[in-house]
C-alpha positions as a printed Julia matrix, in Angstrom:
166×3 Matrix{Float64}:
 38.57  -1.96  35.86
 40.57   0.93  37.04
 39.88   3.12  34.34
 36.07   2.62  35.09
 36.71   3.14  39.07
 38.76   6.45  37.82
 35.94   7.33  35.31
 33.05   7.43  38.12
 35.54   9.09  41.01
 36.07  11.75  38.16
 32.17  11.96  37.65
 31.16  12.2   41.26
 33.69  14.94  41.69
 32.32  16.85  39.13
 29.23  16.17  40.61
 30.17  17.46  43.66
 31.13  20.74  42.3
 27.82  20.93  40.66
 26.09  20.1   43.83
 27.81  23.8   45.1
 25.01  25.36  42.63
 22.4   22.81  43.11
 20.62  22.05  46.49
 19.29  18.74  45.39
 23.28  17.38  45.58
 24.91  17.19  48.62
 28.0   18.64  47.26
 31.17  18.58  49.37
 30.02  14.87  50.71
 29.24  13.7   46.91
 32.88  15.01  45.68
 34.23  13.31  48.53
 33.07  10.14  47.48
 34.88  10.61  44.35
 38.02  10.51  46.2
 36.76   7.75  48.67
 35.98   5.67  45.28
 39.3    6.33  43.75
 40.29   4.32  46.87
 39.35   1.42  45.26
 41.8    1.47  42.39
 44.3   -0.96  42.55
 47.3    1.39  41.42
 45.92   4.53  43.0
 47.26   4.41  46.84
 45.5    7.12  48.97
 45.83   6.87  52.92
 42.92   6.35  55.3
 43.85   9.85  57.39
 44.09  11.62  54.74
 40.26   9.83  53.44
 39.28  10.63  56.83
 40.4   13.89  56.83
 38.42  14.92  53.82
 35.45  13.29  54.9
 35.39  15.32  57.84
 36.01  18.83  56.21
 32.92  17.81  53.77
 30.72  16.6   56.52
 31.55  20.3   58.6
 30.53  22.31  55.47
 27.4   20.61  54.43
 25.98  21.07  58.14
 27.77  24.36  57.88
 25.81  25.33  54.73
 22.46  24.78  56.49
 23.2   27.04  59.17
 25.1   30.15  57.48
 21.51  31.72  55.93
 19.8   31.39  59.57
 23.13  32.99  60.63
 23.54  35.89  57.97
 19.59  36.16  58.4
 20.2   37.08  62.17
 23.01  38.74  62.21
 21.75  41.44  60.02
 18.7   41.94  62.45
 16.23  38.98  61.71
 14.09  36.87  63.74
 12.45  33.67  63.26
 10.48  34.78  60.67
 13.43  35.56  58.26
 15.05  31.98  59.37
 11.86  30.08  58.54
 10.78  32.46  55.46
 14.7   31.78  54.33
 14.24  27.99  54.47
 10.95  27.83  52.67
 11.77  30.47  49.94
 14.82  28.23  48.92
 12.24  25.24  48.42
  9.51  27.23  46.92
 12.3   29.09  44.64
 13.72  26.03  43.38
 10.24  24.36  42.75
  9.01  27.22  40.55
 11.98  29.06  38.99
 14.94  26.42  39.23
 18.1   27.57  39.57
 17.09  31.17  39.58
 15.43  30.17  42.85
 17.96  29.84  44.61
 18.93  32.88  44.87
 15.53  35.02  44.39
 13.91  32.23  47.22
 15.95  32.24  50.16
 15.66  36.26  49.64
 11.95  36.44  49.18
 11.48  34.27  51.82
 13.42  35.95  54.47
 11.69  39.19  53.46
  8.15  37.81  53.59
  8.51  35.8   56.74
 10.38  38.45  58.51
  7.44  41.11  56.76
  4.98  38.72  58.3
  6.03  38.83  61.96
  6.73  42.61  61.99
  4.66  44.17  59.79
  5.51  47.48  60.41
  8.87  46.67  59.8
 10.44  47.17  56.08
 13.47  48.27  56.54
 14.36  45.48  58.82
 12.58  42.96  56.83
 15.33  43.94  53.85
 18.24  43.94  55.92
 17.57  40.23  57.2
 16.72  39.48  53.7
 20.24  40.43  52.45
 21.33  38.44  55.02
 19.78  35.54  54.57
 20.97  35.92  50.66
 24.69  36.9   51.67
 24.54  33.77  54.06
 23.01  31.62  51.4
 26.32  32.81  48.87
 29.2   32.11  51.19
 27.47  28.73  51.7
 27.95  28.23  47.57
 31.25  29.63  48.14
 32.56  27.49  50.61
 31.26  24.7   48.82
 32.32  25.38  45.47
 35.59  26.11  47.41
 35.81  22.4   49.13
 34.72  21.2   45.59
 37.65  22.58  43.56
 40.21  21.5   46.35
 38.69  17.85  46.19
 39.08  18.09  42.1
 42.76  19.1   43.23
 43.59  16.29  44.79
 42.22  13.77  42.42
 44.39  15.84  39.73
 47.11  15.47  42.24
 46.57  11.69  42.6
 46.22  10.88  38.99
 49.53  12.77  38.38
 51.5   11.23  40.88
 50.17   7.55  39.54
 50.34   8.59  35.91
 53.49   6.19  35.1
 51.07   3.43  35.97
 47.86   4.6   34.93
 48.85   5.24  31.19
């Protein structure tokens, strides 16, 4: 049974990391409940602090990760219209061109919507646009960051639980 219980923590971990890439996946939360499952093990000990701990780093990125585009979007000089545009082109990109969506939508998006409430506006309209996409990127960053570090730990676990794992 504990080889299974290892097997999906493993999986969901990898999942997680995955999830950095892939909107669809919440992906800091989903690796976390690889660790939370390895929990379950009855030779793997992990404490509830350091559970909780976790839990709360992966809850602060994933609502992190839905604000940094509006952020990056605003800071570089867009409005509303590159926030909303930003939102939508990341759905719209992912429903038509997949993964390469998610990079060419939230950029597209922000350009259009910001294009759309300032016409006259190009230059600006580009400038939130790279915002929205630099936003967008430290987002996958910091995921695929909290992602590795979770992977870490399980390594770390395993290791330290090795003499009675194997």
């Amino acid at each position: 049974m504990d080889a299974l219980i290892i097997g999906f923590s493993g999986f969901f971990i990898l999942l997680g990391i995955a999830g950095s890439f892939l909107p669809i996946i919440p992906g800091p939360l989903t690796s976390w409940f690889g660790l939370f499952l390895l929990r379950f093990s009855s030779i793997v000990k992990i404490e509830n602090r350091f559970l909780i701990l976790c839990f709360c780093i992966a809850l602060f990125i994933f609502l992190l990760d839905n604000i940094i585009p509006i952020l990056g979007a605003k800071k570089f000089g867009g409005g509303r219209g590159s926030t909303v545009g930003s939102s939508l082109g990341i759905i719209i990109g992912i429903l038509f061109l997949g993964p390469f969506g998610l990079i060419i939508g939230p950029f597209c998006g922000a350009f259009l919507g910001e294009l759309y409430v300032n016409q006259n506006n190009k230059k600006g309209a580009l400038k939130a646009a790279f915002g929205a996409l630099i936003g967008f990127l430290t987002g996958v960053f910091l995921k695929l960051l909290i992602g590795l570090a979770f992977a870490y730990y399980f390594i770390k676990i395993l290791w330290e639980f090795r003499t009675q794992l194997f």
